[in-house]
MDTraj code that builds the backbone (N, CA, C; nanometers):
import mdtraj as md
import numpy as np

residues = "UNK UNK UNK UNK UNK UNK UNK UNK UNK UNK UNK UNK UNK UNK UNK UNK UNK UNK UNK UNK UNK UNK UNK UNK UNK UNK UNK UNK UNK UNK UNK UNK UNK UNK UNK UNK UNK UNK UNK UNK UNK UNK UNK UNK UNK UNK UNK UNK UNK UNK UNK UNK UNK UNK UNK UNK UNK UNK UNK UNK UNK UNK UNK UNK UNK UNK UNK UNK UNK UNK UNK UNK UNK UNK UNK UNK UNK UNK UNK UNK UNK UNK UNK UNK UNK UNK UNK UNK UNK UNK UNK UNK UNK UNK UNK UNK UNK UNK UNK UNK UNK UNK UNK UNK UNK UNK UNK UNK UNK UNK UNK UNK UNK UNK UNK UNK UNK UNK UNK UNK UNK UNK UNK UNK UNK UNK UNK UNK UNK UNK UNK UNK UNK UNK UNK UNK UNK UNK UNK UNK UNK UNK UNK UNK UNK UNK UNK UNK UNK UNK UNK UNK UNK UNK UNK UNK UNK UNK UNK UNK UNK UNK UNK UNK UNK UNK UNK UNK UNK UNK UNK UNK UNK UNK UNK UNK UNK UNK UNK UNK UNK UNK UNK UNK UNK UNK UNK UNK UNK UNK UNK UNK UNK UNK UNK UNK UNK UNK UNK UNK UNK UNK UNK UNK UNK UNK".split()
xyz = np.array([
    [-1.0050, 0.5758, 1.8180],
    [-1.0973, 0.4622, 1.8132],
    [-1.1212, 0.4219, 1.6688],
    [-1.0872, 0.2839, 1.6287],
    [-1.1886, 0.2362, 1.5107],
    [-1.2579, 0.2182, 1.4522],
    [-1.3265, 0.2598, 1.3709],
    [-1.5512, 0.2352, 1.3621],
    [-1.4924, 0.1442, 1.2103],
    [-1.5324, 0.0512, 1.2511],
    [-1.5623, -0.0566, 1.1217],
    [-1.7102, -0.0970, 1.1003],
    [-1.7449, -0.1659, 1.0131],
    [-1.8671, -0.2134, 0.9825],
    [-1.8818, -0.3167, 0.9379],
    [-1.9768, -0.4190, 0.9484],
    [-1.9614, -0.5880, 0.9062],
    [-1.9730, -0.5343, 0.7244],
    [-1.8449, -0.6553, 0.6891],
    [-1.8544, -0.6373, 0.5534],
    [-1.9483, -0.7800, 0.4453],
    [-2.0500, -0.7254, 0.3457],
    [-2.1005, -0.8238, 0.3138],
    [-2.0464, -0.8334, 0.1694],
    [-2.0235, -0.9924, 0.1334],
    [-2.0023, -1.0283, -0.0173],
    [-1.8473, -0.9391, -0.0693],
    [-1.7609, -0.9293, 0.0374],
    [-1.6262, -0.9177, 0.0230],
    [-1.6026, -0.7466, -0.0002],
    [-1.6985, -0.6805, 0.0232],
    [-1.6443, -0.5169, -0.0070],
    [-1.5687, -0.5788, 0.1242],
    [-1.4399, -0.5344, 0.1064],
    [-1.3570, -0.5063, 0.2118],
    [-1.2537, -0.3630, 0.2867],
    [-1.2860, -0.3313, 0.3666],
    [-1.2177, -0.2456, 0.4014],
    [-1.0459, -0.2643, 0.4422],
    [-0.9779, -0.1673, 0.3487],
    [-0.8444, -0.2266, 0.3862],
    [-0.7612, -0.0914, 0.4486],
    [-0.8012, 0.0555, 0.4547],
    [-0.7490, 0.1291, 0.4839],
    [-0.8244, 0.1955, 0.6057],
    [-0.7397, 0.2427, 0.6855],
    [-0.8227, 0.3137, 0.8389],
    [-0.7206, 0.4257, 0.8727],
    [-0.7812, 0.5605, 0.9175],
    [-0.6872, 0.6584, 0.9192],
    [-0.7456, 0.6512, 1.0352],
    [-0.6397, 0.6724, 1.1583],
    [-0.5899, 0.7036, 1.3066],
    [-0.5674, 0.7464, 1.3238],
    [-0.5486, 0.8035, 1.4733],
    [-0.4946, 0.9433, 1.5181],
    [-0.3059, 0.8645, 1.5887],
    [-0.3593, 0.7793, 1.6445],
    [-0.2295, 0.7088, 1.6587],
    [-0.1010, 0.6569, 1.6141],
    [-0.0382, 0.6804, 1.4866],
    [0.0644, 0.6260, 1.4330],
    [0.1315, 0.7461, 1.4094],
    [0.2224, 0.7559, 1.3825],
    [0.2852, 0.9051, 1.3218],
    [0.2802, 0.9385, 1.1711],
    [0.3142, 0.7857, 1.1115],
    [0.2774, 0.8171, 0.9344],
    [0.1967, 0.6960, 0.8900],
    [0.2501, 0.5583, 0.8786],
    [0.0976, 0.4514, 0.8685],
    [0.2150, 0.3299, 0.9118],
    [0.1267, 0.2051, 0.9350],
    [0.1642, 0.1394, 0.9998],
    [0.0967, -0.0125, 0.9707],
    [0.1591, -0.1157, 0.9736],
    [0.0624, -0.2141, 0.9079],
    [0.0270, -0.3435, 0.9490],
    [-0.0948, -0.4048, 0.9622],
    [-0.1628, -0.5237, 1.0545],
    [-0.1900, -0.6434, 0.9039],
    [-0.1189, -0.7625, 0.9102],
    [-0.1144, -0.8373, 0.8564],
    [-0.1856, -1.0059, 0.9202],
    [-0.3329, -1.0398, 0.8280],
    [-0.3630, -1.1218, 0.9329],
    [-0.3761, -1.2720, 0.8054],
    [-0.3930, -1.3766, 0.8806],
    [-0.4536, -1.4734, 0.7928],
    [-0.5666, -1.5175, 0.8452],
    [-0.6825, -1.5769, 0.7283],
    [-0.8139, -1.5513, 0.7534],
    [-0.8337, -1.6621, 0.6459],
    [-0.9519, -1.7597, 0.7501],
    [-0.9797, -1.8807, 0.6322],
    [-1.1417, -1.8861, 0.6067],
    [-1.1097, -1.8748, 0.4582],
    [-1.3040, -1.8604, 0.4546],
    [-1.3531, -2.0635, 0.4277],
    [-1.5047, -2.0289, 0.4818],
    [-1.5231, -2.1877, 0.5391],
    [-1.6464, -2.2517, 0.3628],
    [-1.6687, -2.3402, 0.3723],
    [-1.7872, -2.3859, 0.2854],
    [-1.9076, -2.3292, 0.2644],
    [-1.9398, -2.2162, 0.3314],
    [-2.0812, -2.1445, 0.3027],
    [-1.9682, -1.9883, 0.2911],
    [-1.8875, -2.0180, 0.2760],
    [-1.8132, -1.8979, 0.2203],
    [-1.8221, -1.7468, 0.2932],
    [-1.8200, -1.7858, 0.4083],
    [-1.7911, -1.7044, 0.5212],
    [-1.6273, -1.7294, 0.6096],
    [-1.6099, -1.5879, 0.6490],
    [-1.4519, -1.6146, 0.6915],
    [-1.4678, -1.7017, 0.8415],
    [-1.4216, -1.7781, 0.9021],
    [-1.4105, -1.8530, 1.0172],
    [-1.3079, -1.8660, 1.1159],
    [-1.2048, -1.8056, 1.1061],
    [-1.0857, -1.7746, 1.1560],
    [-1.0068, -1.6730, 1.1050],
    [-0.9250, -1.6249, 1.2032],
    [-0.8232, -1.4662, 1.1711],
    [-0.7460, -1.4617, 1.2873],
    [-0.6533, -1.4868, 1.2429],
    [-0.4829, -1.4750, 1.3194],
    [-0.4145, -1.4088, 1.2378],
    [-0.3767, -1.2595, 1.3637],
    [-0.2613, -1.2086, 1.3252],
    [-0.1131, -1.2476, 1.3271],
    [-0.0505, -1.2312, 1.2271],
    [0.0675, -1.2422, 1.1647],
    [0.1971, -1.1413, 1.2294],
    [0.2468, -1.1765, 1.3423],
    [0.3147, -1.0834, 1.4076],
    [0.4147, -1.0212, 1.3599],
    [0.5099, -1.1012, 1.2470],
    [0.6006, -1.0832, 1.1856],
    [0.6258, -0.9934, 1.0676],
    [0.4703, -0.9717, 0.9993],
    [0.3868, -0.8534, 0.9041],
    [0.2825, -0.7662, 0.9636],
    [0.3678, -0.7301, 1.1104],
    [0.2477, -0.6266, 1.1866],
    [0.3597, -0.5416, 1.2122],
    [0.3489, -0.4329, 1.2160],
    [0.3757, -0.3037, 1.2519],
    [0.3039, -0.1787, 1.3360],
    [0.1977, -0.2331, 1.3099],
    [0.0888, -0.0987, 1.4202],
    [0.0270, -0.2300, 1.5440],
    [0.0617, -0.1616, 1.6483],
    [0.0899, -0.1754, 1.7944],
    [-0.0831, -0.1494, 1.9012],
    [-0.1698, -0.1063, 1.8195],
    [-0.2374, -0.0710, 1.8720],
    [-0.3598, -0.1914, 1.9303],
    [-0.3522, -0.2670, 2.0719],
    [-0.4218, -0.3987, 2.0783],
    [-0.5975, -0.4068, 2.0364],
    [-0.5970, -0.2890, 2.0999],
    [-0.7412, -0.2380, 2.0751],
    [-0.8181, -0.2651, 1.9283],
    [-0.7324, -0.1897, 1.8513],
    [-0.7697, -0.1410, 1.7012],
    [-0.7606, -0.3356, 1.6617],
    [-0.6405, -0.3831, 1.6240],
    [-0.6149, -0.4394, 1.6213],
    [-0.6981, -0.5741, 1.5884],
    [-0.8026, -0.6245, 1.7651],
    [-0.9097, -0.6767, 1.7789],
    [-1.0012, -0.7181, 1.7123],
    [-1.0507, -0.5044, 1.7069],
    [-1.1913, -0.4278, 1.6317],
    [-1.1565, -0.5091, 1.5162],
    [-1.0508, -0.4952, 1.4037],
    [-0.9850, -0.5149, 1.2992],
    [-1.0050, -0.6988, 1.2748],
    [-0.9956, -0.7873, 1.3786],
    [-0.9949, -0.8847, 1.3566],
    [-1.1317, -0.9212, 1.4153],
    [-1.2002, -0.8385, 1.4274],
    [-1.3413, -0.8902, 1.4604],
    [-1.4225, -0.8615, 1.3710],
    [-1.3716, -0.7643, 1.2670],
    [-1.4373, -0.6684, 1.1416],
    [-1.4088, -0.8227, 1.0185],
    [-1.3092, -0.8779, 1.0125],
    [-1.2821, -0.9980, 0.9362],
    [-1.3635, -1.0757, 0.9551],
    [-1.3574, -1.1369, 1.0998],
    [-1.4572, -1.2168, 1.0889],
    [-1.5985, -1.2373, 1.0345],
    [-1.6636, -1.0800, 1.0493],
    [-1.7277, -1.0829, 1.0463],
    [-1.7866, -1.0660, 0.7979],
    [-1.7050, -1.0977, 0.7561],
    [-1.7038, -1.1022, 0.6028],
    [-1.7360, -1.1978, 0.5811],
    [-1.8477, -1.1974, 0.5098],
    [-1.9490, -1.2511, 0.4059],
    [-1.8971, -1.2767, 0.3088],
    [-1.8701, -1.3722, 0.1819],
    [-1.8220, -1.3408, 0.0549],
    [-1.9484, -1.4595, -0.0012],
    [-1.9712, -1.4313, -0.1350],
    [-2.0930, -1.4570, -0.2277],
    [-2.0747, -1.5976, -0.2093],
    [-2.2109, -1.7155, -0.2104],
    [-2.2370, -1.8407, -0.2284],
    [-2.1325, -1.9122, -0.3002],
    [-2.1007, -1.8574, -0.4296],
    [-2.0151, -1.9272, -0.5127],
    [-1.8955, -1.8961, -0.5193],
    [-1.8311, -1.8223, -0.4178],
    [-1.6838, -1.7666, -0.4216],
    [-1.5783, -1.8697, -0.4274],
    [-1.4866, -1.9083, -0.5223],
    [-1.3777, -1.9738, -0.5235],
    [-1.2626, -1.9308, -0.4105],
    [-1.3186, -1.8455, -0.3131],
    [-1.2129, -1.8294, -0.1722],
    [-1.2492, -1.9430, -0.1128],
    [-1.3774, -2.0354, -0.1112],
    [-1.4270, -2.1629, -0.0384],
    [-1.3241, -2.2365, 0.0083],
    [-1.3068, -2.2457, 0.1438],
    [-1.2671, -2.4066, 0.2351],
    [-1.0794, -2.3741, 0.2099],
    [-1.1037, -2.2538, 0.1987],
    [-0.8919, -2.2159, 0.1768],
    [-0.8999, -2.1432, 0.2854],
    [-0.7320, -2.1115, 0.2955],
    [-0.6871, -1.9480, 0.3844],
    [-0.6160, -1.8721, 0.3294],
    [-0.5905, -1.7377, 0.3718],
    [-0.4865, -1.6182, 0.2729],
    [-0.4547, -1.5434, 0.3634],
    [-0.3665, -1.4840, 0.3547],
    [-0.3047, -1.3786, 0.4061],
    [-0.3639, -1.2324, 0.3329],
    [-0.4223, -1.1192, 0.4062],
    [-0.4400, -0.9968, 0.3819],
    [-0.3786, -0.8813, 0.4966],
    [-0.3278, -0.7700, 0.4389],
    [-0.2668, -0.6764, 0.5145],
    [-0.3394, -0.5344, 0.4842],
    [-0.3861, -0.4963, 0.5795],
    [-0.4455, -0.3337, 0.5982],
    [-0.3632, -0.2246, 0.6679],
    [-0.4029, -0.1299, 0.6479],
    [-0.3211, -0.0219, 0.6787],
    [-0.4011, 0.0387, 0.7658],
    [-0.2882, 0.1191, 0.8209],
    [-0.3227, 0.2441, 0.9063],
    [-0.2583, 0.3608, 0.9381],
    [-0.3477, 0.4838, 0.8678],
    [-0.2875, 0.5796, 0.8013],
    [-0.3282, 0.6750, 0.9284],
    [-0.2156, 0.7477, 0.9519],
    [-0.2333, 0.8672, 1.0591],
    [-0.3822, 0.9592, 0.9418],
    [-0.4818, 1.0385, 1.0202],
    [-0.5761, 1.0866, 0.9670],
    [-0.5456, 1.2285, 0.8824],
    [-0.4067, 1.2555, 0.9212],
    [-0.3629, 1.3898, 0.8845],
    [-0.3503, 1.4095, 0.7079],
    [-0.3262, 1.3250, 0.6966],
    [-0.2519, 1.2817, 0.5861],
    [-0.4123, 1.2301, 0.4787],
    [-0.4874, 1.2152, 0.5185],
    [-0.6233, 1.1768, 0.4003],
    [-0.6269, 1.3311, 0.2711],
    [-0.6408, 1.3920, 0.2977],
    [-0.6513, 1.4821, 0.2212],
    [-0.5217, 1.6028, 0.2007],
    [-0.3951, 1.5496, 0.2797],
    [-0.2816, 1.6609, 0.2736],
    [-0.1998, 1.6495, 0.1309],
    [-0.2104, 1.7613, 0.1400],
    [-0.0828, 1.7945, 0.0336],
    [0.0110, 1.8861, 0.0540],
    [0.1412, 1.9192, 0.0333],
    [0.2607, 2.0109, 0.0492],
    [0.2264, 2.1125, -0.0423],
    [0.2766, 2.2533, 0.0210],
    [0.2906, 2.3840, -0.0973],
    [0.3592, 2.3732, -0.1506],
    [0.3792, 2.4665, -0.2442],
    [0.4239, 2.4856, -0.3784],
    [0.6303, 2.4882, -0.2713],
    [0.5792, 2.5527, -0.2107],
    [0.7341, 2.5598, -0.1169],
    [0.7717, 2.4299, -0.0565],
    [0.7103, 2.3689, -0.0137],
    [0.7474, 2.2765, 0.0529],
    [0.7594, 2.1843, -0.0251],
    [0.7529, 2.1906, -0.1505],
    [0.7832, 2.0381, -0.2747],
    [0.8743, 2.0747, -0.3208],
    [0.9717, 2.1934, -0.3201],
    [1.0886, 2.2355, -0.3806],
    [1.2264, 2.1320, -0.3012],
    [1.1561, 2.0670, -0.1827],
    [1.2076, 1.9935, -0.0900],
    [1.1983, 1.8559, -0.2181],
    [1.1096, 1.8421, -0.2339],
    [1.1099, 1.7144, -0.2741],
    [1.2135, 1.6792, -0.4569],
    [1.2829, 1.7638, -0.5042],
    [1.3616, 1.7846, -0.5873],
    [1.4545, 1.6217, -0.5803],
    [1.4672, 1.6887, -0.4715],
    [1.6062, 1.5657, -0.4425],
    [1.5767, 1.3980, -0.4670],
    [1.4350, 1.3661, -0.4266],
    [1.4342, 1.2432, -0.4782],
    [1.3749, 1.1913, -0.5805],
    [1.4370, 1.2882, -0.7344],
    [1.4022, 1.2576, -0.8397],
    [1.5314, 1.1488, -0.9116],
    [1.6334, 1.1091, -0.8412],
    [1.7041, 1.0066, -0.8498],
    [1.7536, 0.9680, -0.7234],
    [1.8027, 0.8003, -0.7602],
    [1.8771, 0.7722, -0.6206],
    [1.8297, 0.6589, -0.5890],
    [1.8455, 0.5790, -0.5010],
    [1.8468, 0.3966, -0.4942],
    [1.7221, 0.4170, -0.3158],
    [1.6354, 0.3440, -0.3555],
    [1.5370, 0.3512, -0.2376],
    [1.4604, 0.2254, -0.1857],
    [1.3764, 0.2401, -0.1140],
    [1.3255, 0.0878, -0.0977],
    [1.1907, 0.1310, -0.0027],
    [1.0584, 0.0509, -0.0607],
    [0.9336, 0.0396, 0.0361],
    [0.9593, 0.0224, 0.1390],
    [0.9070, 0.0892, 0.2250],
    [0.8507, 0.0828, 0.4587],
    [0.7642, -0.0221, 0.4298],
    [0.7208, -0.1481, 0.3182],
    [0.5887, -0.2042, 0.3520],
    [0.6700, -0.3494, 0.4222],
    [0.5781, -0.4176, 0.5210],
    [0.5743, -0.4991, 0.5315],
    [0.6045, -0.6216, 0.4480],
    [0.5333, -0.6437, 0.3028],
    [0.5381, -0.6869, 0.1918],
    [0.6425, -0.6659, 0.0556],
    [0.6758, -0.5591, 0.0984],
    [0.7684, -0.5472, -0.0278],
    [0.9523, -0.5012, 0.0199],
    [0.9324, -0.5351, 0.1405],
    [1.0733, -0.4751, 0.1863],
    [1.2180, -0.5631, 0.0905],
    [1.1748, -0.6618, 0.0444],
    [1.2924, -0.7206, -0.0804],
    [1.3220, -0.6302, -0.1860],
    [1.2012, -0.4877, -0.1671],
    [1.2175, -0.4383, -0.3528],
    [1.3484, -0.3703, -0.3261],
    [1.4297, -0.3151, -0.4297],
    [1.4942, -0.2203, -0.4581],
    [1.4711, -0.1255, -0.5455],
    [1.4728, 0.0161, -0.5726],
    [1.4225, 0.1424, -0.6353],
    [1.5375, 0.1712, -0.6944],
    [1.5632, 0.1908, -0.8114],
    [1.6531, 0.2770, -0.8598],
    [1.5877, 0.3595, -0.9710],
    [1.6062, 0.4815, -0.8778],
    [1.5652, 0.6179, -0.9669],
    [1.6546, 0.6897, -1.0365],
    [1.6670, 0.6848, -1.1799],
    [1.6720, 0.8065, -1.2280],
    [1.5420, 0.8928, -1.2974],
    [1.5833, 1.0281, -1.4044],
    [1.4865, 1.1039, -1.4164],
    [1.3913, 1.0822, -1.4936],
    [1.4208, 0.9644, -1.5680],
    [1.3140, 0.9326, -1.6465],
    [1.2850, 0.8080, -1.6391],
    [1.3479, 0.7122, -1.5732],
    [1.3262, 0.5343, -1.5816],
    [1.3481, 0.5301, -1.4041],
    [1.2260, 0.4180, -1.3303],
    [1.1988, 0.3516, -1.2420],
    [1.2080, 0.1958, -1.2531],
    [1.3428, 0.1409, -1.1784],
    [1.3497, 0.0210, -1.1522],
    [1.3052, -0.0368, -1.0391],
    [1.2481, -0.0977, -1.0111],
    [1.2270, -0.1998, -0.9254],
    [1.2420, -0.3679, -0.9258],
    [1.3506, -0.3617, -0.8286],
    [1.4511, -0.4730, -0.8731],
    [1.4032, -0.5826, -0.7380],
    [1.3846, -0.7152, -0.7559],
    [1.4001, -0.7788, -0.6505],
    [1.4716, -0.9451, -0.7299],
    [1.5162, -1.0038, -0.6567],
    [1.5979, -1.1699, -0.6606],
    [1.4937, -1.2269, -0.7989],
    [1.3398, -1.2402, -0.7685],
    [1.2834, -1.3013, -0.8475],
    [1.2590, -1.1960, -0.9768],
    [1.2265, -1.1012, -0.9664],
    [1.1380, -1.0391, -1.0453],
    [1.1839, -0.8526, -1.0797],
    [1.2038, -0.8181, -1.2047],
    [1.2291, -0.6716, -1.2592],
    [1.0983, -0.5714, -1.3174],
    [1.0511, -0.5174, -1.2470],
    [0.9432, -0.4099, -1.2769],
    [1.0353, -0.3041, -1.3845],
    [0.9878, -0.2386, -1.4483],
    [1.0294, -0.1138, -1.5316],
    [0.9268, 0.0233, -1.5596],
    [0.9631, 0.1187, -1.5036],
    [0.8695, 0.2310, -1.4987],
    [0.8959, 0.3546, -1.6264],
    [0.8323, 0.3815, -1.7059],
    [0.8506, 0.5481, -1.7027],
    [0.8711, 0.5868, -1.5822],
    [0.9318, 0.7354, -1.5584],
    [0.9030, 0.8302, -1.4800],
    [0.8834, 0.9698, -1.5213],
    [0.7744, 1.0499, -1.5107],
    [0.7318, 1.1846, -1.5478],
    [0.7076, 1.2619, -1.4504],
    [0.7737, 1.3599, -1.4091],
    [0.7917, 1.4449, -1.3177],
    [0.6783, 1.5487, -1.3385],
    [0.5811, 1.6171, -1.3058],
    [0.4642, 1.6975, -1.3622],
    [0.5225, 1.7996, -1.2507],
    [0.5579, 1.8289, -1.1220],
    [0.6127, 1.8780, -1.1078],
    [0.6976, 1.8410, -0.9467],
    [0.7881, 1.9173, -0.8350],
    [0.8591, 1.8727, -0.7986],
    [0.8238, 1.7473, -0.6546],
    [0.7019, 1.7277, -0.6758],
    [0.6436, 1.6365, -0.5751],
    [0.5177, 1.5451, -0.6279],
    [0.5241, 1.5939, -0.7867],
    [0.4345, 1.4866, -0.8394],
    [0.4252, 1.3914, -0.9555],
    [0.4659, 1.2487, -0.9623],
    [0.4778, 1.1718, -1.1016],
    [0.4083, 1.1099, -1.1269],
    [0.3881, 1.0529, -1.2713],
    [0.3221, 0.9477, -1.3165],
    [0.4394, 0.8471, -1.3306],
    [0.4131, 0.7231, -1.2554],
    [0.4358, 0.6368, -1.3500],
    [0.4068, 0.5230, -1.4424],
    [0.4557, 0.5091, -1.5435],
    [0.3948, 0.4405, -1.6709],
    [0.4776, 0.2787, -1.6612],
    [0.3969, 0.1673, -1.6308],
    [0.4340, 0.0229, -1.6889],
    [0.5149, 0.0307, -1.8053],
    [0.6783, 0.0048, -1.8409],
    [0.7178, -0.0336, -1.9443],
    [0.7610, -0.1758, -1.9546],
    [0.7823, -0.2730, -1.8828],
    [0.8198, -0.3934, -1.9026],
    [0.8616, -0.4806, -1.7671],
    [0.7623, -0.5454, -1.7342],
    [0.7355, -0.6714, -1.6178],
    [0.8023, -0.8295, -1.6881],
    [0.8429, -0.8617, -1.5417],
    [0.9394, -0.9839, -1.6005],
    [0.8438, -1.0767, -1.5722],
    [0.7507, -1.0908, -1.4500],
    [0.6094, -1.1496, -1.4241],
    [0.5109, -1.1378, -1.4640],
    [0.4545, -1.2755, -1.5390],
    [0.4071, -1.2505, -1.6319],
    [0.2289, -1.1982, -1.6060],
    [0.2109, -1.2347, -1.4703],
    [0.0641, -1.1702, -1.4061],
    [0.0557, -1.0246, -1.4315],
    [0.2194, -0.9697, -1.4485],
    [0.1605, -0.8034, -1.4445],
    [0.2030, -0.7779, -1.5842],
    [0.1782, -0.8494, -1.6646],
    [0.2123, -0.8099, -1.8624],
    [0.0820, -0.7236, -1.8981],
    [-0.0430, -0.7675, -1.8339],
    [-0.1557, -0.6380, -1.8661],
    [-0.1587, -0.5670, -1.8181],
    [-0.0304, -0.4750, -1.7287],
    [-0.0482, -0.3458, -1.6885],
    [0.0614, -0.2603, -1.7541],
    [0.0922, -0.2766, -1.8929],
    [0.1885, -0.2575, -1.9578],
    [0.1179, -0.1543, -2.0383],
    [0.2056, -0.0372, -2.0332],
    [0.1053, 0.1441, -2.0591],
    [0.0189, 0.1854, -1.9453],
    [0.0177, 0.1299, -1.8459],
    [-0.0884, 0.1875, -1.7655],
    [-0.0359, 0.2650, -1.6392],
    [-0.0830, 0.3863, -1.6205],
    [-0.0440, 0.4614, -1.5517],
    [-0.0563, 0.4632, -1.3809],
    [0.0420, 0.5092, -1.3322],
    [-0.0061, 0.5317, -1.1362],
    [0.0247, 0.7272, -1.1197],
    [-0.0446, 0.7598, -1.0388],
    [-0.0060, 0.9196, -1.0690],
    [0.0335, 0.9440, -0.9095],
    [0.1039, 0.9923, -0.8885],
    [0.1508, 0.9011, -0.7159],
    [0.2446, 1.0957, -0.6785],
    [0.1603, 1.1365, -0.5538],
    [0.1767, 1.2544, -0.5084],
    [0.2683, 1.2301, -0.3221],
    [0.3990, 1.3462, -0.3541],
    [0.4540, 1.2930, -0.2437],
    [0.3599, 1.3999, -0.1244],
    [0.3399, 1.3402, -0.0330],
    [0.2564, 1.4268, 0.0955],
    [0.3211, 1.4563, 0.1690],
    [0.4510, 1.4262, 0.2210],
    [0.5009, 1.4658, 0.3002],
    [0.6732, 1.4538, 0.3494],
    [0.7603, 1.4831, 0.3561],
    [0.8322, 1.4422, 0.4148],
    [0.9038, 1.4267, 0.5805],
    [0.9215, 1.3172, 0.5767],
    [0.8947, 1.2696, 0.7276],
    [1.0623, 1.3069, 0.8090],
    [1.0478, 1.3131, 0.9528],
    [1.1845, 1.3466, 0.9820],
    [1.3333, 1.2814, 0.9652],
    [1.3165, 1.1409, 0.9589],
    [1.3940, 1.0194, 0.9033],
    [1.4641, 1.0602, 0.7674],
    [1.3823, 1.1476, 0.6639],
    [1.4066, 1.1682, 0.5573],
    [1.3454, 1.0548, 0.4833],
    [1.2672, 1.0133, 0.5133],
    [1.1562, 0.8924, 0.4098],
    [1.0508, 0.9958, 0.3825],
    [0.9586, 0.9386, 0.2760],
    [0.8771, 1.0217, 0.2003],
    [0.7553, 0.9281, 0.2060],
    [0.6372, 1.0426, 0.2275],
    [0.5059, 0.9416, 0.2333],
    [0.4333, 1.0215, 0.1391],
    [0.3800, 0.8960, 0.0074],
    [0.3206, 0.9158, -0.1077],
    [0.1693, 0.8865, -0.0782],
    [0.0967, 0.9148, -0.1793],
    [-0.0512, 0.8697, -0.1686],
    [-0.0435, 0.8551, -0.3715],
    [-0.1015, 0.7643, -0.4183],
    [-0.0449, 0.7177, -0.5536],
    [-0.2530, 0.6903, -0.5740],
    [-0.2811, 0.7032, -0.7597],
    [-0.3480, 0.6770, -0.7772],
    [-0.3711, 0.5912, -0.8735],
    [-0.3925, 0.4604, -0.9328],
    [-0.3533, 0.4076, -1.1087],
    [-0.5094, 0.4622, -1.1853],
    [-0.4396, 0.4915, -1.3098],
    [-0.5454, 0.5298, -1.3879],
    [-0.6628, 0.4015, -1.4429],
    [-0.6067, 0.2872, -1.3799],
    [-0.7052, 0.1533, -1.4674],
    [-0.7879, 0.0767, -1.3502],
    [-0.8065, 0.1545, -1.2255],
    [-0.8688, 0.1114, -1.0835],
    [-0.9177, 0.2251, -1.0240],
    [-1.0312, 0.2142, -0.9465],
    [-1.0692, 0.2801, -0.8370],
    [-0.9819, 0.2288, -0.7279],
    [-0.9393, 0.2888, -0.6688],
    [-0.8605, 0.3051, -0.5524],
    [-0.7585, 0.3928, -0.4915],
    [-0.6987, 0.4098, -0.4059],
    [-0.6143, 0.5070, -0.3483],
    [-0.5167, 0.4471, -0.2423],
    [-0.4043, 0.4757, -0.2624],
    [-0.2921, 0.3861, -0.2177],
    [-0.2114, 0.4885, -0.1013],
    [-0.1243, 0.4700, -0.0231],
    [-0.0607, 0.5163, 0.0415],
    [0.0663, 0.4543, 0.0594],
    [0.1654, 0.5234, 0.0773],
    [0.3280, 0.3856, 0.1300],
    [0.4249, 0.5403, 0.1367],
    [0.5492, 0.4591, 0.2023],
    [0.6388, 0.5329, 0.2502],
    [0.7525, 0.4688, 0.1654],
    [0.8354, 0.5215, 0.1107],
    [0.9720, 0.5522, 0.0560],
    [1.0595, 0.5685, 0.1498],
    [1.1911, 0.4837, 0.1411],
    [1.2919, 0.5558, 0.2117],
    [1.4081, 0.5340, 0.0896],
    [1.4765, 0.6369, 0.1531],
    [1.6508, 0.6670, 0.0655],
    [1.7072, 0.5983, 0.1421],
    [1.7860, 0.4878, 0.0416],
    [1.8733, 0.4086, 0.0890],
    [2.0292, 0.4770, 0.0387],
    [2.0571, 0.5258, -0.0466],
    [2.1970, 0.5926, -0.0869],
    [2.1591, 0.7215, -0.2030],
])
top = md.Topology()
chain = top.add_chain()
for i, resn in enumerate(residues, 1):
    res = top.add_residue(resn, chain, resSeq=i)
    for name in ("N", "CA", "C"):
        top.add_atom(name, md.element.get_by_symbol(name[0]), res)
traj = md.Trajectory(xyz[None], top)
């Protein structure tokens, strides 16, 4: 079951751990906030949905509706697209032993690509010290620092877009949790210049 709560002045909830998914899974909706700067509509996006659950789903689009954002919000009289997750509950606080990350060796190089909804254009190319992320429009460039065999930082070295030029030195410290039977890898990542906590799945493409 879901327990959401009406959100006021845009705290928004974007992550929900379930007992239902096997690793996470993702509900993509569009949502138009009106002239007193309240949301007024929310349609899901079938084509950026992945979790199946009608129920949750609903709760989820009844939890939107119900967002408040401040008098003077420049979201006024538009619409957007937002995508939330849903993280099996196992996984909030897991981490692998010291044994079970000796597993994770192997994908300290090698060509990979995001499970997200949103980023399935990227391409990963890992080696041991440099992270590419390659797509048609746009070249990300990472450090990579291995701290040890299931845990890295990586460091912003050079964005071709120019929105992400101020995250240039700034760190993500991104812990693998698990590996899944597919052989994809589910991370939980933290950046050092935000409160927040991220989750996504990796897969090996070659």
């Amino acid at each position: 079951m879901l327990l959401v709560t009406s959100s006021v002045f845009g705290q928004v909830q974007k992550k929900f751990f379930v007992e239902d998914v096997e690793s996470l899974e993702y509900v993509t909706v569009k949502f138009c906030v009106d002239n007193e700067a309240k949301v007024s509509e929310v349609t899901v996006i079938k084509n950026k949905t992945t979790y199946n659950n009608d129920y949750n789903i609903e709760q989820l689009r009844q939890y939107v509706l119900g967002i408040q954002y401040y008098p003077d919000s420049k979201l006024k009289n538009n619409c957007y697209e937002s995508t939330f997750e849903f993280i099996n509950d196992k996984y909030e606080k897991k981490s692998l032993s010291e044994a079970e990350c000796k597993a994770c060796e192997k994908f300290k190089s090698g060509l990979y690509k995001y499970r997200h909804v949103l980023y399935q254009d990227f391409k990963i190319k890992r080696k041991r010290k440099i992270q590419r992320e390659i797509t048609k429009q746009e070249k990300q460039i990472y450090d990579i620092k291995w701290l040890n065999d299931c845990t890295y930082v990586l460091t912003y070295k050079r964005m071709t877009e120019k929105r992400l030029k101020h995250l240039i030195g700034k760190e993500i410290h991104v812990e693998i949790i698990d590996i899944l039977d597919n052989g994809d890898y589910l991370y939980r990542s933290k950046p050092n210049f935000e409160e927040k906590i991220d989750y996504g799945v990796i897969q090996r493409v070659e």
